[in-house]
N, C-alpha and C positions, 0 to 999 in steps of 0.2 A: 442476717443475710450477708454484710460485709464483711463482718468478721471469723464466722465459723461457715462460710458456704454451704461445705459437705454437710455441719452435724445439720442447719436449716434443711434441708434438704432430706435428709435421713427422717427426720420428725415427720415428715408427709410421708415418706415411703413407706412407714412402719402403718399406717393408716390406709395404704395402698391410693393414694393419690399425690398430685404433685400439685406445686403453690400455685401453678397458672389456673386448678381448677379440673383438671383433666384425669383420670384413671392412666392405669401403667400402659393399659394397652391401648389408650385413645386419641387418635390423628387428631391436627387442628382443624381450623376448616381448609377445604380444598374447595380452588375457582380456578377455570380455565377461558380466557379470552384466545379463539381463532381467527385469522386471516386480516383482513384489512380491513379491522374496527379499531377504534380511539386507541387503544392500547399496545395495538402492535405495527410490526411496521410494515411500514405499505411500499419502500423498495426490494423487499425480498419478493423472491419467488414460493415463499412458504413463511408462518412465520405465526409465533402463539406465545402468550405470558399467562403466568403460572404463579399462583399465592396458595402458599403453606404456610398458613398463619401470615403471620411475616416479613418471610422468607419469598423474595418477589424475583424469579427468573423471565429474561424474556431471551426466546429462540427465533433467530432468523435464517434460512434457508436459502442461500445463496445457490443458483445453477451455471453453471457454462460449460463448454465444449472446447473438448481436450484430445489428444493424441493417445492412447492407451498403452499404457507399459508395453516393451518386447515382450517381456517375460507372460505378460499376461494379456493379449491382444484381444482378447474376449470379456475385458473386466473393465467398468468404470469405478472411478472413484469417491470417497464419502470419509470427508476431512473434519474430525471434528475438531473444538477450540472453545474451552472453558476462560471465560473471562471474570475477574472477581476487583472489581476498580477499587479504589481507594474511596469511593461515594459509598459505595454499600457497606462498609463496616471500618471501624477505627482500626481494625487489624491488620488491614491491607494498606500494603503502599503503591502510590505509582511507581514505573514503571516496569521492567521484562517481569514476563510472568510468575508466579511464585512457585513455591513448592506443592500449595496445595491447591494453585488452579493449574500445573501440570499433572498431577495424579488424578483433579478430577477429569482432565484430557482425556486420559490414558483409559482409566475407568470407562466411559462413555465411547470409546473407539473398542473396547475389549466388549462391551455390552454389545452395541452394531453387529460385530464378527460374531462374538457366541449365542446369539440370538438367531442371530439370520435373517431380522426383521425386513431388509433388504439384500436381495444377491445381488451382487457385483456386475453377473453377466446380464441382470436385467438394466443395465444402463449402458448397456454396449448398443451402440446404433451400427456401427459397419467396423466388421472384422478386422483388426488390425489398422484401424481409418479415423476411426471417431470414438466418443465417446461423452459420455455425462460426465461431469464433477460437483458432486453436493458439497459445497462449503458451507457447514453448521455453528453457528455461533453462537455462541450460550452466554448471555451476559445476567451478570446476579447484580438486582437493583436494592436489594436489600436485603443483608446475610441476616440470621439468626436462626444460624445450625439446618440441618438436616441436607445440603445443598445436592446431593447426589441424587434424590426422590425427586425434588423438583426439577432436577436440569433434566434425569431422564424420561418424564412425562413432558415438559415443554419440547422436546426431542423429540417425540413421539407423536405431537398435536402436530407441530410443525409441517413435519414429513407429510401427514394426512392432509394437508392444507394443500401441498405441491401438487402446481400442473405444469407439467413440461410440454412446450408446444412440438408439434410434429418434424421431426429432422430426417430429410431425407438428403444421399449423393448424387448428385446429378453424373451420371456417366458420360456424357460427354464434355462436360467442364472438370468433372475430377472437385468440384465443386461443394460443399455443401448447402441445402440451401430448407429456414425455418419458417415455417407456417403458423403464424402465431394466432391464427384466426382455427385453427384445430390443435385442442388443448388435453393432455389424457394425463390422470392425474396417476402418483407415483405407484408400483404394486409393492404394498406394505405384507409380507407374508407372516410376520408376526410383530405381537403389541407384548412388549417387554416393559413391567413393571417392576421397578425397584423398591422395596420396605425396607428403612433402616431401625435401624436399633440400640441404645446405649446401654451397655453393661454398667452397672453400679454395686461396686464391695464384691467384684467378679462371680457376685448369682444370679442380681434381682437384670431381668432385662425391661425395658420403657421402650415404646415404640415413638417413632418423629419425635427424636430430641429437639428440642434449642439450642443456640448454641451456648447458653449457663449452662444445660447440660451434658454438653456434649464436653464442655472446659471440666467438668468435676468426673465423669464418668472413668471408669478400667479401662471401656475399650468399646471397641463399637463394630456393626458388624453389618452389611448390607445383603439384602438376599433378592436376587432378580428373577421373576418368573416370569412365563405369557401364558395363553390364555386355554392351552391345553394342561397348564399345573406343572409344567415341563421347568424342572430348574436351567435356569441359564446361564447367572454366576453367584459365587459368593466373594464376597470384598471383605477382608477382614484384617485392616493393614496395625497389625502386634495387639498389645492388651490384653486381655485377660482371654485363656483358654474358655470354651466352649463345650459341657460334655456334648454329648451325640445325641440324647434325649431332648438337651436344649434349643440346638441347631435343629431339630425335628419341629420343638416346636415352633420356630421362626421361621420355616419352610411352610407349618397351617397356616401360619396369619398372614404368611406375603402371599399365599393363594386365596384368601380370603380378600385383601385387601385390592389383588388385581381386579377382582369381580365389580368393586366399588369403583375404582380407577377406569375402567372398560366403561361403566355405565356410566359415567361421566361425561368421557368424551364422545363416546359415541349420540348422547343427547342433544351436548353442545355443536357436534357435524350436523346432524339433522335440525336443530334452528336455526346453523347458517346456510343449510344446502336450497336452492331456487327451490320451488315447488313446481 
């Protein structure tokens, strides 16, 4: 396994399993902690951790109130910010962000927008006046691979956790003024789930790499769906080509796997929700 990684590796392939134990097409376990229990944080206004094996993200949900672009006087805004410390993996170092927690930034603000999971104008409180701003922060407390799946289901739990209290203008102060004693929680219009995938010897695909596998693999390739089967993006940054048959099939299993990701969290909302 030191010495020859790939052929290690190939020897379980050829068997169609991998050394952890797992078939090509089989997740680790997945566990989601919501809102203000022991695991997450209890300053955000939203806020969930997330275990892929692993691979431990936790997301916090930051709110405040902002001035709304000229250009777009009817839009709030939804800032996200992948963070990958120098604790969760030998590979990172402190300080400014790196290369591969700015694309997963990028990744995760592209997912928001071609999802839709929230509109923009649904955080406009008064025209041209106010507005929401979600600052999401996605912090990885322990990398090993797959980091895209988890930050965008912690993203996801998060959000559902958010209640923003009621913000009204007072017209004759010009004022705004917040009622934190009426609380509505965010309108999430779609649940975008991400399945990634490791190309290896650019044929065999493995779905939720590690990241030993994700270091030996072609190429790798993420495919985003919600809960209509509706694709939302694919990420597929170089490595090995893709035919059309293949990407078809990694289009069934991230539809497949959304279903599994859905009943998830929607479980875990219903045994934190009051009765």
């Amino acid at each position: 396994r030191t010495v020859e990684p790939l052929e290690y590796y190939r020897r379980f392939l050829k068997e169609n399993c991998r050394p952890d134990g797992r078939e090509l097409g089989e997740f680790r376990t997945t566990t989601v902690n919501i809102g203000k229990c022991l695991c997450s944080i209890t300053t955000a206004d939203g806020s969930a951790l997330v275990k892929l094996g692993n691979t431990t993200v936790i997301c916090g949900v930051k709110a405040e109130l902002a001035a709304p672009a000229v250009d777009s006087a009817n839009k709030g805004y939804i800032v996200p910010n992948v963070e990958l410390p120098s604790l969760c993996a030998e590979r990172f170092r402190s300080g400014p962000p790196g290369e591969e927690a700015q694309a997963a930034s990028q990744f995760i603000a592209d997912v928001i927008e071609n999802s839709q999971m929230i509109v923009k104008e649904d955080l406009c409180i008064a025209n041209g006046k106010l507005a929401w701003v979600l600052y999401c922060d996605i912090i990885c407390l322990d990398y090993d691979g797959n980091l895209l799946d988890a930050s965008v289901f912690a993203l996801l739990a998060a959000l559902k956790n958010v209640q923003l209290p009621l913000v009204t203008i007072n017209e004759e102060t010009g004022l705004s003024e917040v009622n934190l004693k009426q609380k509505n929680p965010l309108n999430i219009r779609k649940h975008p789930v991400a399945t990634s995938f490791a190309i290896f010897d650019d044929t065999l695909l493995i779905v939720d790499p590690t990241a030993e596998e994700e270091d030996l693999a072609t190429g790798t390739v993420t495919i985003v769906t919600d809960e209509e089967g509706r694709l939302c993006s694919v990420h597929k940054p170089g490595g090995s080509p893709l035919t059309g048959a293949k990407l078809q099939d990694c289009i069934t299993r991230a539809i497949t796997r959304h279903k599994e990701v859905k009943k998830l969290i929607d479980k875990v909302i219903k045994s934190i929700t009051p009765k």
